[in-house]
mmCIF file of the N, C-alpha and C atoms, coordinates in Angstrom:
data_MODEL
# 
_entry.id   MODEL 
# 
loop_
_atom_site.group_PDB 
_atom_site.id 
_atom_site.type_symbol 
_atom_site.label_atom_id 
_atom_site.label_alt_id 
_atom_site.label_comp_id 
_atom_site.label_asym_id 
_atom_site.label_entity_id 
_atom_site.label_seq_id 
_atom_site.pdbx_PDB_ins_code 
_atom_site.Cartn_x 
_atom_site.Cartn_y 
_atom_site.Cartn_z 
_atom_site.occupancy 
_atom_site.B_iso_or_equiv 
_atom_site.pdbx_formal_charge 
_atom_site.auth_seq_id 
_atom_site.auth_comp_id 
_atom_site.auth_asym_id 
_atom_site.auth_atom_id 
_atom_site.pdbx_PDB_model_num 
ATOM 1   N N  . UNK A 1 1  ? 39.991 104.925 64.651 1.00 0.00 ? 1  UNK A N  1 
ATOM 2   C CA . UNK A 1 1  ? 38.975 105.750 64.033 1.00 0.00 ? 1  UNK A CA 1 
ATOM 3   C C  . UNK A 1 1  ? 39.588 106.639 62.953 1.00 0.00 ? 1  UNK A C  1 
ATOM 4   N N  . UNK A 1 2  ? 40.827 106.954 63.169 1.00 0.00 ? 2  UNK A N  1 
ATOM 5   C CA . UNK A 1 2  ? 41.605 108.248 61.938 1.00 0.00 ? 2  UNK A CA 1 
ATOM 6   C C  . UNK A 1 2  ? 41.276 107.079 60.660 1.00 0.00 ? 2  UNK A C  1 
ATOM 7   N N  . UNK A 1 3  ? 41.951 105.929 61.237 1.00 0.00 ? 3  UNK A N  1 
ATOM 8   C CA . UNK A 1 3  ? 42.321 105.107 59.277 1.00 0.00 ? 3  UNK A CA 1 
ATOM 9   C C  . UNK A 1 3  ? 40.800 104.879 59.022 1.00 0.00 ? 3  UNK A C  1 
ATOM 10  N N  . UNK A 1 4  ? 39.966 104.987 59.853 1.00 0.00 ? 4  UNK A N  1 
ATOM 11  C CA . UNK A 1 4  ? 38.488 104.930 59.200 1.00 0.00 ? 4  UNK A CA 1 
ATOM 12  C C  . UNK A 1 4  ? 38.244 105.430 58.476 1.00 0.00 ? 4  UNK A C  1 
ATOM 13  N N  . UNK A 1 5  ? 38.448 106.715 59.247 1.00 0.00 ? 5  UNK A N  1 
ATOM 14  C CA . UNK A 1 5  ? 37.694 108.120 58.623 1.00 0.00 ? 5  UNK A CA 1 
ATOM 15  C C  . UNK A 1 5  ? 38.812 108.613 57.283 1.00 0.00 ? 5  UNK A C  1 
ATOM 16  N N  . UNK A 1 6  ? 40.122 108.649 57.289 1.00 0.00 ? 6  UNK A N  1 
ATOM 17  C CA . UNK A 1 6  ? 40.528 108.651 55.674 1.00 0.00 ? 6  UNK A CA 1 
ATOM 18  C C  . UNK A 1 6  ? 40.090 107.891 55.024 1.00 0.00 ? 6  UNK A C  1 
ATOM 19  N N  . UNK A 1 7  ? 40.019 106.535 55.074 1.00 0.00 ? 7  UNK A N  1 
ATOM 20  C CA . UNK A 1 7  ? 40.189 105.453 54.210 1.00 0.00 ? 7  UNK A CA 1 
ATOM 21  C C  . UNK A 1 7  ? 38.980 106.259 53.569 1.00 0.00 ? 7  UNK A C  1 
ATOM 22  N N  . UNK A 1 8  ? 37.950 106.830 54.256 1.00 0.00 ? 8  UNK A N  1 
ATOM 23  C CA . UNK A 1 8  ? 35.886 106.936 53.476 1.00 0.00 ? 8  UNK A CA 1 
ATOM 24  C C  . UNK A 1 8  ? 36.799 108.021 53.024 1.00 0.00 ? 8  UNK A C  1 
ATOM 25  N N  . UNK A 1 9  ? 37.472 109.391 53.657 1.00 0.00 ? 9  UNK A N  1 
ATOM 26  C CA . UNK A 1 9  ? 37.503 110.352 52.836 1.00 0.00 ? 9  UNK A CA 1 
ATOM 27  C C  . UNK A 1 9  ? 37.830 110.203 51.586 1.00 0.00 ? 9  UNK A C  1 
ATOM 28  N N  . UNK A 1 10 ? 39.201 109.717 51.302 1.00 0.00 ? 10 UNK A N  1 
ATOM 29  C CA . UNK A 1 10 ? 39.442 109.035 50.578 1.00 0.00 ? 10 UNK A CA 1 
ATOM 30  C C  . UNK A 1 10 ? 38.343 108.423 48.872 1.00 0.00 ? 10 UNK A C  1 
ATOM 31  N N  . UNK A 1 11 ? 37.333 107.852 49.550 1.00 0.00 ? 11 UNK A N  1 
ATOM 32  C CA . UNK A 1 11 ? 36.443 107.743 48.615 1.00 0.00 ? 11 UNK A CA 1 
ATOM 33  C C  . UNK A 1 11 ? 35.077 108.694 48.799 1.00 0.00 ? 11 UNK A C  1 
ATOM 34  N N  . UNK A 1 12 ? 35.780 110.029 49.050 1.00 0.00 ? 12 UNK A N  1 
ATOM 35  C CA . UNK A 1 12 ? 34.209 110.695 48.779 1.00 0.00 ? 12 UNK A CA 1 
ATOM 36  C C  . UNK A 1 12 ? 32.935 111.114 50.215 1.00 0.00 ? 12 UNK A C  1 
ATOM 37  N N  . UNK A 1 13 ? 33.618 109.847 51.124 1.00 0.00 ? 13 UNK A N  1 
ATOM 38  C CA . UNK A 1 13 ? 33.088 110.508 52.512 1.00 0.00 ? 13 UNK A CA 1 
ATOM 39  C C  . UNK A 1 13 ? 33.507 111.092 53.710 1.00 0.00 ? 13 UNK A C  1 
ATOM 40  N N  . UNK A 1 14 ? 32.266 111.684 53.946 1.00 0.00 ? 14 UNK A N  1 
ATOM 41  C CA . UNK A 1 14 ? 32.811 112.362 55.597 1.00 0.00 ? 14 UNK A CA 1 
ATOM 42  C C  . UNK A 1 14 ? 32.091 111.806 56.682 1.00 0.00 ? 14 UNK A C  1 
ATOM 43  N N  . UNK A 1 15 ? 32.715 112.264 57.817 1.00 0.00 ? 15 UNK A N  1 
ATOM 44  C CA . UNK A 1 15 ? 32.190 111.402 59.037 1.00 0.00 ? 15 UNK A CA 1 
ATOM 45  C C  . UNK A 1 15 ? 32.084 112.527 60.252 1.00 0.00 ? 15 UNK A C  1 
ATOM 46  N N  . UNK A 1 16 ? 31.060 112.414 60.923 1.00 0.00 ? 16 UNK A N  1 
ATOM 47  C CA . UNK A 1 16 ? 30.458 113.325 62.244 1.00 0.00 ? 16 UNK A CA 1 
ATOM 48  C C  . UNK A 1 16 ? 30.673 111.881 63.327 1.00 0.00 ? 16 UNK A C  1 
ATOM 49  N N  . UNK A 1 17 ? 31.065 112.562 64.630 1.00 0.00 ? 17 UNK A N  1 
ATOM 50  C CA . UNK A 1 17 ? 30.521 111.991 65.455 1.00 0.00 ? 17 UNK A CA 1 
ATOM 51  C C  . UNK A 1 17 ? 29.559 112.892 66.028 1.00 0.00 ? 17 UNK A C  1 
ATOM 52  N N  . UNK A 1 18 ? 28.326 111.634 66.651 1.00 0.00 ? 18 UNK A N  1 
ATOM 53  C CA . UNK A 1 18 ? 26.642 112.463 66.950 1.00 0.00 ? 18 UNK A CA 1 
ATOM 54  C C  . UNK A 1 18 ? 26.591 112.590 68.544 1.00 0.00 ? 18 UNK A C  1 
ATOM 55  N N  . UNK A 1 19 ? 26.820 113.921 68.866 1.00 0.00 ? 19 UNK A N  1 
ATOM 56  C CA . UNK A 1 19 ? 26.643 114.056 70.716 1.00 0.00 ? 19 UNK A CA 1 
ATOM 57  C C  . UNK A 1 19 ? 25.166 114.409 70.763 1.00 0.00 ? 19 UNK A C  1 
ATOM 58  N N  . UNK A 1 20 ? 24.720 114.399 71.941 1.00 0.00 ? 20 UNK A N  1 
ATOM 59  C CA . UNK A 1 20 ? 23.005 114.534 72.535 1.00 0.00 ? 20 UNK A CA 1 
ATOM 60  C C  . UNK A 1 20 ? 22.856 115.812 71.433 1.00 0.00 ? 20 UNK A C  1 
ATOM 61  N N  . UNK A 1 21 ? 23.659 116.748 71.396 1.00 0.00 ? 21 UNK A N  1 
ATOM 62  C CA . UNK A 1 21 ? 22.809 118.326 70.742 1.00 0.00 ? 21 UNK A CA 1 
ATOM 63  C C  . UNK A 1 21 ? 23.627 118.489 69.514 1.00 0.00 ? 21 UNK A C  1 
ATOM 64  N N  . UNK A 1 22 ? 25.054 118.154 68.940 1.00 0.00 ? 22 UNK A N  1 
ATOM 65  C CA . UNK A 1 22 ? 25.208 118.627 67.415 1.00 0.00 ? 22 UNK A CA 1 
ATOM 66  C C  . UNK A 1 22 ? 26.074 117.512 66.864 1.00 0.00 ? 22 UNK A C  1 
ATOM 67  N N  . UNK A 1 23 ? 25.918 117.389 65.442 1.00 0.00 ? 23 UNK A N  1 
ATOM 68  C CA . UNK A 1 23 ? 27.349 116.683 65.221 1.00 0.00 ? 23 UNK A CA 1 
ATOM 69  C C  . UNK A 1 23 ? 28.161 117.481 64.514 1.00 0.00 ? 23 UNK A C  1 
ATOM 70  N N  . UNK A 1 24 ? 29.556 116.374 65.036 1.00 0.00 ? 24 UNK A N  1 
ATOM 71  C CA . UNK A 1 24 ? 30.912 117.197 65.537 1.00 0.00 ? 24 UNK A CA 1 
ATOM 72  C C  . UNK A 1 24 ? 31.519 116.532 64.171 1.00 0.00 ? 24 UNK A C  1 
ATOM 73  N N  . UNK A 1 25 ? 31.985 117.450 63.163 1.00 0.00 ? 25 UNK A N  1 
ATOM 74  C CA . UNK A 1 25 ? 33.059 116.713 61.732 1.00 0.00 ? 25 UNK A CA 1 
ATOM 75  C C  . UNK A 1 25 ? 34.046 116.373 62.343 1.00 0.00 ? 25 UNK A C  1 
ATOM 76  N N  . UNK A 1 26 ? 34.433 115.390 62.060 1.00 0.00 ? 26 UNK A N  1 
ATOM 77  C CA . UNK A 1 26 ? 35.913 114.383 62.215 1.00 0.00 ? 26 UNK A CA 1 
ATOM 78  C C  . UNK A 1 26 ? 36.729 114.090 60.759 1.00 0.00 ? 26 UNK A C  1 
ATOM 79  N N  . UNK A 1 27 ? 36.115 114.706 59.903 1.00 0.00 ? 27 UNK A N  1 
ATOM 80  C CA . UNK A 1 27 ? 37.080 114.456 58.378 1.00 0.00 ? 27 UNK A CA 1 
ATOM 81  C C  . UNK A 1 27 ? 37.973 115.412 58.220 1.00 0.00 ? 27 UNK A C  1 
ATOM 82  N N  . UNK A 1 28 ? 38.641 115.241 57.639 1.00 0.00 ? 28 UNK A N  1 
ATOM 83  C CA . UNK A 1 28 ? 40.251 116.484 57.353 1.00 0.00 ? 28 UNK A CA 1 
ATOM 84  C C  . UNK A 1 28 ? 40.499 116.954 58.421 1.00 0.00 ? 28 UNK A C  1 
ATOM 85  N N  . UNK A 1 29 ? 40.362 118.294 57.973 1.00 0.00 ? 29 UNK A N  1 
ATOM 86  C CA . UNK A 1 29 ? 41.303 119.303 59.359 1.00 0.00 ? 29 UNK A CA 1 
ATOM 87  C C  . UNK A 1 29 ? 39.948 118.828 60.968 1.00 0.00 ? 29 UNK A C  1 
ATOM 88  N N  . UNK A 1 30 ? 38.985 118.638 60.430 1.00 0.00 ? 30 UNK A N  1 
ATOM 89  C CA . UNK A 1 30 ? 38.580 118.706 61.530 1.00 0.00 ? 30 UNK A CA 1 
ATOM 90  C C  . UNK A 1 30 ? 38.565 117.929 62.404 1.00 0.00 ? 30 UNK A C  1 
ATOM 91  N N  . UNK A 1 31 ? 39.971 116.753 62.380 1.00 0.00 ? 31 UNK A N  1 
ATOM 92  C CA . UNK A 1 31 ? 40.201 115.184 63.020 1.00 0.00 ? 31 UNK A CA 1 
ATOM 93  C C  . UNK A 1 31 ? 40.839 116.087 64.252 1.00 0.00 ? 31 UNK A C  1 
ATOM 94  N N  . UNK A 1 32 ? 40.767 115.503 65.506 1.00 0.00 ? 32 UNK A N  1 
ATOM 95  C CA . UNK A 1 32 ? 41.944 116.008 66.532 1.00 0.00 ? 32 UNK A CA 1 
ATOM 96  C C  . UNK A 1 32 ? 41.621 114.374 67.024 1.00 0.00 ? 32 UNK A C  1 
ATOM 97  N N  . UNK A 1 33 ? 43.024 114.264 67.756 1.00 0.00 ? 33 UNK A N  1 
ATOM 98  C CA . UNK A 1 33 ? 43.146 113.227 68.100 1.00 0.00 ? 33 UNK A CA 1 
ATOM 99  C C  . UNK A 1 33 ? 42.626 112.721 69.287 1.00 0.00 ? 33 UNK A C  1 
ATOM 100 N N  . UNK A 1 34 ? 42.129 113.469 70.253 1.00 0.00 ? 34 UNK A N  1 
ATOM 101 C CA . UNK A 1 34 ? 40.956 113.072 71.432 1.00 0.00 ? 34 UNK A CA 1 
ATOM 102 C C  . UNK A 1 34 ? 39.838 112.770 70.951 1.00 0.00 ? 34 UNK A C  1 
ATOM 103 N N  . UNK A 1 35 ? 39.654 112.572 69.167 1.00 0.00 ? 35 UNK A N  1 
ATOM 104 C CA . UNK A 1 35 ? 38.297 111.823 69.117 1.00 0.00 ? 35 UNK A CA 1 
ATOM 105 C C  . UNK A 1 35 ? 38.613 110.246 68.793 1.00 0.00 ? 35 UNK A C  1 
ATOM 106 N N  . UNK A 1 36 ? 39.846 110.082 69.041 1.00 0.00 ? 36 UNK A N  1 
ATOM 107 C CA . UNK A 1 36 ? 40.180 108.445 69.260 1.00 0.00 ? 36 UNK A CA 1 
ATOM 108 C C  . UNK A 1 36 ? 40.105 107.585 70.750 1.00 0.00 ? 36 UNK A C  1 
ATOM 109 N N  . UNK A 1 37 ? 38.530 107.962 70.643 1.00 0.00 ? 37 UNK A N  1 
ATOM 110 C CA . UNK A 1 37 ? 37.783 107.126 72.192 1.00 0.00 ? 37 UNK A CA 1 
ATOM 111 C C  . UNK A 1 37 ? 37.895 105.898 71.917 1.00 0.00 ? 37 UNK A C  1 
ATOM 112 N N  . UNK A 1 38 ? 37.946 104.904 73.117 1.00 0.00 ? 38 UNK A N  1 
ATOM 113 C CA . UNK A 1 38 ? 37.728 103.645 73.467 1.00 0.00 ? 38 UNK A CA 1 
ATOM 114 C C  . UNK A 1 38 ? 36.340 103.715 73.972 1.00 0.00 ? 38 UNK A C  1 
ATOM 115 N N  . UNK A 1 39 ? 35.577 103.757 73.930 1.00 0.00 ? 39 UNK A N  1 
ATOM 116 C CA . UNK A 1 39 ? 34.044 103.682 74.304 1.00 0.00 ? 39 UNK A CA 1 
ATOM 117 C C  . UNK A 1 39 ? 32.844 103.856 73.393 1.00 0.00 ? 39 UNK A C  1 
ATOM 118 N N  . UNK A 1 40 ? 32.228 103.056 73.565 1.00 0.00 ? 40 UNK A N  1 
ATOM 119 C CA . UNK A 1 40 ? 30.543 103.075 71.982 1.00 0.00 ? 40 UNK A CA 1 
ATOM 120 C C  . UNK A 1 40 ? 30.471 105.056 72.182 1.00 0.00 ? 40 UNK A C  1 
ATOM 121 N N  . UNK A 1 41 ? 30.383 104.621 70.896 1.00 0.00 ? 41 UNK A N  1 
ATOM 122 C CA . UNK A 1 41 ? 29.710 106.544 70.328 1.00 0.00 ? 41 UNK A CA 1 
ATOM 123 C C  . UNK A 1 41 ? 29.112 106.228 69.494 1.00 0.00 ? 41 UNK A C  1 
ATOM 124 N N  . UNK A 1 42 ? 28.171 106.886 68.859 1.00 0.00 ? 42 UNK A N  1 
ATOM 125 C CA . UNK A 1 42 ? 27.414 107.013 67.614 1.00 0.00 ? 42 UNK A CA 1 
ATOM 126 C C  . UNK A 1 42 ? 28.279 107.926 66.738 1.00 0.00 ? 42 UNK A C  1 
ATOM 127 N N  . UNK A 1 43 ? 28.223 107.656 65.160 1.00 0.00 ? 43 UNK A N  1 
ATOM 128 C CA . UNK A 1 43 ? 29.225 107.896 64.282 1.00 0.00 ? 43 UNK A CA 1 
ATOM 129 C C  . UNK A 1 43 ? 28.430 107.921 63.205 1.00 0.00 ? 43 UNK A C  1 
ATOM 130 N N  . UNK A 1 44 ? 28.664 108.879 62.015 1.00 0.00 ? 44 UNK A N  1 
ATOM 131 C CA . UNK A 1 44 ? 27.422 108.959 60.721 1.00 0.00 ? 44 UNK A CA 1 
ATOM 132 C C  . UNK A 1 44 ? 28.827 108.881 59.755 1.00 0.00 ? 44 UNK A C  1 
ATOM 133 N N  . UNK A 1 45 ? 28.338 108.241 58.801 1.00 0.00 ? 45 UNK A N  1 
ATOM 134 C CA . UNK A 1 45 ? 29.712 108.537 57.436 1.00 0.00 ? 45 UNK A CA 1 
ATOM 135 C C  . UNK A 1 45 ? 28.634 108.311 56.392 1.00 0.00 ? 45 UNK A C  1 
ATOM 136 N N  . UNK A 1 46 ? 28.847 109.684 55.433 1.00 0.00 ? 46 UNK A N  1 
ATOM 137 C CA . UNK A 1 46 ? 28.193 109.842 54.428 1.00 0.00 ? 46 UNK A CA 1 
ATOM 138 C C  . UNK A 1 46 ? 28.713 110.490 52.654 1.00 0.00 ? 46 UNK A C  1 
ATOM 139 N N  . UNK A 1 47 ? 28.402 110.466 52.434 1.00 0.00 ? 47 UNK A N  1 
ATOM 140 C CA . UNK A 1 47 ? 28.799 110.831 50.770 1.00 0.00 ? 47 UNK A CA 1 
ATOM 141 C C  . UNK A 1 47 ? 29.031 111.904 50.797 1.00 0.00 ? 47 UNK A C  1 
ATOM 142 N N  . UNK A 1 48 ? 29.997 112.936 50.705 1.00 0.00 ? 48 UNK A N  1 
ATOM 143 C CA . UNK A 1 48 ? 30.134 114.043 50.784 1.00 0.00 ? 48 UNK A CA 1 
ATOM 144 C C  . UNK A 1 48 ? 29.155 115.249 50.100 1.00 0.00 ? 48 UNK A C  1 
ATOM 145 N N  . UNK A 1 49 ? 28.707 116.143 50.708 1.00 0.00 ? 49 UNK A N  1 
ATOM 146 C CA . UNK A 1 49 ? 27.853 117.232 50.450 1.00 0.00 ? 49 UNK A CA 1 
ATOM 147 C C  . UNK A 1 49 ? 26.091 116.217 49.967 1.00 0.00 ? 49 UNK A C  1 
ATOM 148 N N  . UNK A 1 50 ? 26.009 114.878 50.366 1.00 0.00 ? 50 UNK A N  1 
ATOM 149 C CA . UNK A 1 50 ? 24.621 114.086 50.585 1.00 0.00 ? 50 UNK A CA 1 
ATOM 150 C C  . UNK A 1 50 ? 23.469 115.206 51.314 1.00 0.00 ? 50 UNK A C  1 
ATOM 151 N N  . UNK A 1 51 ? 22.731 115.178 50.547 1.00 0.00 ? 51 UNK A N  1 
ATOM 152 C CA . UNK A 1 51 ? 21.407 115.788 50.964 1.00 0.00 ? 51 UNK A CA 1 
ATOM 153 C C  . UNK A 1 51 ? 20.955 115.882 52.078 1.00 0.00 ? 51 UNK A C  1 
ATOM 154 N N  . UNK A 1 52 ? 20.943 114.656 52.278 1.00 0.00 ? 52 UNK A N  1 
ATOM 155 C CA . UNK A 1 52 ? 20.260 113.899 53.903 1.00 0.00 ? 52 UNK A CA 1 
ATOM 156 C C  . UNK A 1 52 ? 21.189 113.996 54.732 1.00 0.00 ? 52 UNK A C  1 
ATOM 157 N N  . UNK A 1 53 ? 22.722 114.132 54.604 1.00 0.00 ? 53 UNK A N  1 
ATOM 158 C CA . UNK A 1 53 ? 23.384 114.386 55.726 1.00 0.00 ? 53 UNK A CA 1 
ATOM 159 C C  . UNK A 1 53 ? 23.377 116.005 56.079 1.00 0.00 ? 53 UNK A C  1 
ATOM 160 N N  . UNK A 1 54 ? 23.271 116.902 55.054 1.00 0.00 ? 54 UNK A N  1 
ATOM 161 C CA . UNK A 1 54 ? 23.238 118.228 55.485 1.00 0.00 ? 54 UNK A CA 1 
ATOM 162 C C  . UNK A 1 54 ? 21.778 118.802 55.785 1.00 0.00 ? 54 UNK A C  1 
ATOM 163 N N  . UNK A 1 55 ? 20.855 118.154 55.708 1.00 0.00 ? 55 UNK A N  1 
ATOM 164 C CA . UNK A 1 55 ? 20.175 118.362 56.598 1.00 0.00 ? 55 UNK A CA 1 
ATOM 165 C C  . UNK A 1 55 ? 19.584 117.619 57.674 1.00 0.00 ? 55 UNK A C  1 
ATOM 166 N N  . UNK A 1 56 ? 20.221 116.607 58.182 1.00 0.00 ? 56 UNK A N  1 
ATOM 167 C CA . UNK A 1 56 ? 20.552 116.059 59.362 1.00 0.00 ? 56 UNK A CA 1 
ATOM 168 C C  . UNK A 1 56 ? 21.251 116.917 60.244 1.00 0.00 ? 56 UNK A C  1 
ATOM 169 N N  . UNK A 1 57 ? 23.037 117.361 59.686 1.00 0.00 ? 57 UNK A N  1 
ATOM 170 C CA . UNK A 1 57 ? 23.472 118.037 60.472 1.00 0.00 ? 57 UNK A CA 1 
ATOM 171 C C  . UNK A 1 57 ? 22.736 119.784 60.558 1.00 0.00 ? 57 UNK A C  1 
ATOM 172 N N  . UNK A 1 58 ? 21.832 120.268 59.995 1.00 0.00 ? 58 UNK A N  1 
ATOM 173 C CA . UNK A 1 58 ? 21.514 121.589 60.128 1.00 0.00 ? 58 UNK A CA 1 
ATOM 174 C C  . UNK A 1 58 ? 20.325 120.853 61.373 1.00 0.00 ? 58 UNK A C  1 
ATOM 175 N N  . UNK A 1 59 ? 19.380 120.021 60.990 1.00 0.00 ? 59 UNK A N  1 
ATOM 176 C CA . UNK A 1 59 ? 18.726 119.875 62.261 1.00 0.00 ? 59 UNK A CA 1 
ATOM 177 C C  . UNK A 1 59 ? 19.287 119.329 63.839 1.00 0.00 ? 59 UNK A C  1 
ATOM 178 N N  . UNK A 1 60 ? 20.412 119.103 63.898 1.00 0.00 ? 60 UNK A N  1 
ATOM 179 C CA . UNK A 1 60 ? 21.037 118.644 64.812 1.00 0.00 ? 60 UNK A CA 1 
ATOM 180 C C  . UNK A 1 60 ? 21.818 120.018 65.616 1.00 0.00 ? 60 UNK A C  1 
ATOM 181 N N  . UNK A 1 61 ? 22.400 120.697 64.551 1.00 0.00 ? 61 UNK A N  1 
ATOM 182 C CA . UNK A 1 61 ? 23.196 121.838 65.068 1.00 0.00 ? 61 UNK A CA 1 
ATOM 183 C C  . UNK A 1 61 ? 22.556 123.272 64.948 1.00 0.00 ? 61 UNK A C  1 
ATOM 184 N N  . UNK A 1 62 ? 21.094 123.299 65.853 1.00 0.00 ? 62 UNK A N  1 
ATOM 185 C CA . UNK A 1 62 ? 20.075 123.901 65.494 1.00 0.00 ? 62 UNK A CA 1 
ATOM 186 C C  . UNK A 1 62 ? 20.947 125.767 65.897 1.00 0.00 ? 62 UNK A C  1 
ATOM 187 N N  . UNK A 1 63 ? 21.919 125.618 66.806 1.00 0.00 ? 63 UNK A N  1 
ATOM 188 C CA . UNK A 1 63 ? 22.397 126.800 67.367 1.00 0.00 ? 63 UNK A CA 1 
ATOM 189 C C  . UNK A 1 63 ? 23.746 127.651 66.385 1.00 0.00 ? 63 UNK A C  1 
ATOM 190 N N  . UNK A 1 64 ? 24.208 126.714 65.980 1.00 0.00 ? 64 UNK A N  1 
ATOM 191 C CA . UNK A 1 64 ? 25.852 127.096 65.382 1.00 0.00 ? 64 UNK A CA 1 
ATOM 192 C C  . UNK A 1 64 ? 25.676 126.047 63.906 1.00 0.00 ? 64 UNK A C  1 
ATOM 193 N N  . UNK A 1 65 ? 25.437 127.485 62.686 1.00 0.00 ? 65 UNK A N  1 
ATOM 194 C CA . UNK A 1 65 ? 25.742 126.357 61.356 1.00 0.00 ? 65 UNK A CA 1 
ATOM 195 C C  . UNK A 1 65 ? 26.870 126.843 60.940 1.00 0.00 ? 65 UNK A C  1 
ATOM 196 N N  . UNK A 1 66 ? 27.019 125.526 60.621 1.00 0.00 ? 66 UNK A N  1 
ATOM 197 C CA . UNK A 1 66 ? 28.890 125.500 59.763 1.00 0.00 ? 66 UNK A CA 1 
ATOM 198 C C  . UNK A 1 66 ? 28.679 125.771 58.193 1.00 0.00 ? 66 UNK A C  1 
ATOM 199 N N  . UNK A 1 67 ? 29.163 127.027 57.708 1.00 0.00 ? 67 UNK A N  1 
ATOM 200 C CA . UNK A 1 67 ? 28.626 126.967 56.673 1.00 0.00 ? 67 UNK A CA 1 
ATOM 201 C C  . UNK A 1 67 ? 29.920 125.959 55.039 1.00 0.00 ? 67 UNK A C  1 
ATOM 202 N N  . UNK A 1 68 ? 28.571 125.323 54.149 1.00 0.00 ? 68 UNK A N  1 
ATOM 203 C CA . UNK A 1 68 ? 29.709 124.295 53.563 1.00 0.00 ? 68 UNK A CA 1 
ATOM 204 C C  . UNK A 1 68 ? 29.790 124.776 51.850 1.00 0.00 ? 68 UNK A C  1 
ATOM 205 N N  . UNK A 1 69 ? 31.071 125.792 51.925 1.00 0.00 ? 69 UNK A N  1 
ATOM 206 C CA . UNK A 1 69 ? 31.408 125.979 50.860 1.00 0.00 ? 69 UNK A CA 1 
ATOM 207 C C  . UNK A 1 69 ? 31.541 125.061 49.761 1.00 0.00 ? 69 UNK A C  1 
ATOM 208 N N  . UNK A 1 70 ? 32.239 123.788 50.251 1.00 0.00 ? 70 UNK A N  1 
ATOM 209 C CA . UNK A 1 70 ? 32.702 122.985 49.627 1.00 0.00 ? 70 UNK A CA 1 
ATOM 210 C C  . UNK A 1 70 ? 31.658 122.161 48.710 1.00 0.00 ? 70 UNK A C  1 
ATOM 211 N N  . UNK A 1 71 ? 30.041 122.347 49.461 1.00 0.00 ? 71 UNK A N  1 
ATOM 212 C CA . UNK A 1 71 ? 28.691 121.833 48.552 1.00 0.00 ? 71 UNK A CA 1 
ATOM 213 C C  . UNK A 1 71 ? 28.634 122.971 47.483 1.00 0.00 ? 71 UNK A C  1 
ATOM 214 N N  . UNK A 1 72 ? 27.950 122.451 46.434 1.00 0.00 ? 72 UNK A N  1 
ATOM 215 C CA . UNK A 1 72 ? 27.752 123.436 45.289 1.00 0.00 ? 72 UNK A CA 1 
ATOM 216 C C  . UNK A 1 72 ? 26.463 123.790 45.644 1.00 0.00 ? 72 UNK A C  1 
ATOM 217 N N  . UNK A 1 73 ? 25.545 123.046 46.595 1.00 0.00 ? 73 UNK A N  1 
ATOM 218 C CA . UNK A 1 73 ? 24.139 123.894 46.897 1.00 0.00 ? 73 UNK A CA 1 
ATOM 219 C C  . UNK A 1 73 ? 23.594 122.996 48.343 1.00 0.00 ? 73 UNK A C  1 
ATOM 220 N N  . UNK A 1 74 ? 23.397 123.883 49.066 1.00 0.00 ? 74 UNK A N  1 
ATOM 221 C CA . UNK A 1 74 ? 22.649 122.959 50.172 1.00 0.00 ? 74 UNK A CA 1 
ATOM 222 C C  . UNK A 1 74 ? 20.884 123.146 50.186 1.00 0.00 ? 74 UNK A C  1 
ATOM 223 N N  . UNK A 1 75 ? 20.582 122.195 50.828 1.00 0.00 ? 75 UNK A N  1 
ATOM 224 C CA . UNK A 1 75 ? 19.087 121.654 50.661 1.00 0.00 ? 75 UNK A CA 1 
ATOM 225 C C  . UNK A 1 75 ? 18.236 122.415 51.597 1.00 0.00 ? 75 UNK A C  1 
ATOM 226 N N  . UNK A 1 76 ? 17.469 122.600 50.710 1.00 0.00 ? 76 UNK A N  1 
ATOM 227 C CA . UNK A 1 76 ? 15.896 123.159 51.507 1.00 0.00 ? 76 UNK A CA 1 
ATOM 228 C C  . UNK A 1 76 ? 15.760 122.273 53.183 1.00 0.00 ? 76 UNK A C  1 
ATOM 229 N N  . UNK A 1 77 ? 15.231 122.776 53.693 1.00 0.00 ? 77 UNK A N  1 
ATOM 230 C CA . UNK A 1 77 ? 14.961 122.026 55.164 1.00 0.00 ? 77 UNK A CA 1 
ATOM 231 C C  . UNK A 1 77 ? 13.900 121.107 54.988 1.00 0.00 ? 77 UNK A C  1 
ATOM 232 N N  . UNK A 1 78 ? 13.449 119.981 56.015 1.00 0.00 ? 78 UNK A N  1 
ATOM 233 C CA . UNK A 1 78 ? 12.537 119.053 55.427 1.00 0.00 ? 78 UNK A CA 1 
ATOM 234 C C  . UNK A 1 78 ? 11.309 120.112 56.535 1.00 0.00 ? 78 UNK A C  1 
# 
């Protein structure tokens, strides 16, 4: 899953893995190596600062937002 998830960073994406209540960033610093499971997970990889992924993850992580400097603007809620 690491050479996955560089290879997309690499070109521009990032990657969440999706638990029942938030998703969890797995790109850059935020890789630790206990997210190299052997077992099906659900996994999102998207275009970095993508519309639809930041507000996916704001509706997902309805309790704790991560706020993302790194977007030049985040999106209205749907």
């Amino acid at each position: 899953m690491r050479k996955i998830t560089q290879a997309l960073e690499s070109w521009g994406y990032e990657c969440h893995l999706l638990s029942p209540t938030q998703m969890i960033p797995l790109s850059g610093e935020f890789w630790q190596d206990s997210y190299e499971i052997w077992y099906w997970s659900n996994f999102i990889c998207a275009q970095r600062c993508d519309a639809d992924l930041l507000r996916l993850a704001r509706a997902y992580n309805k309790e704790v937002q991560i706020p993302r400097p790194d977007c030049p603007s985040t999106p209205s809620p749907v």
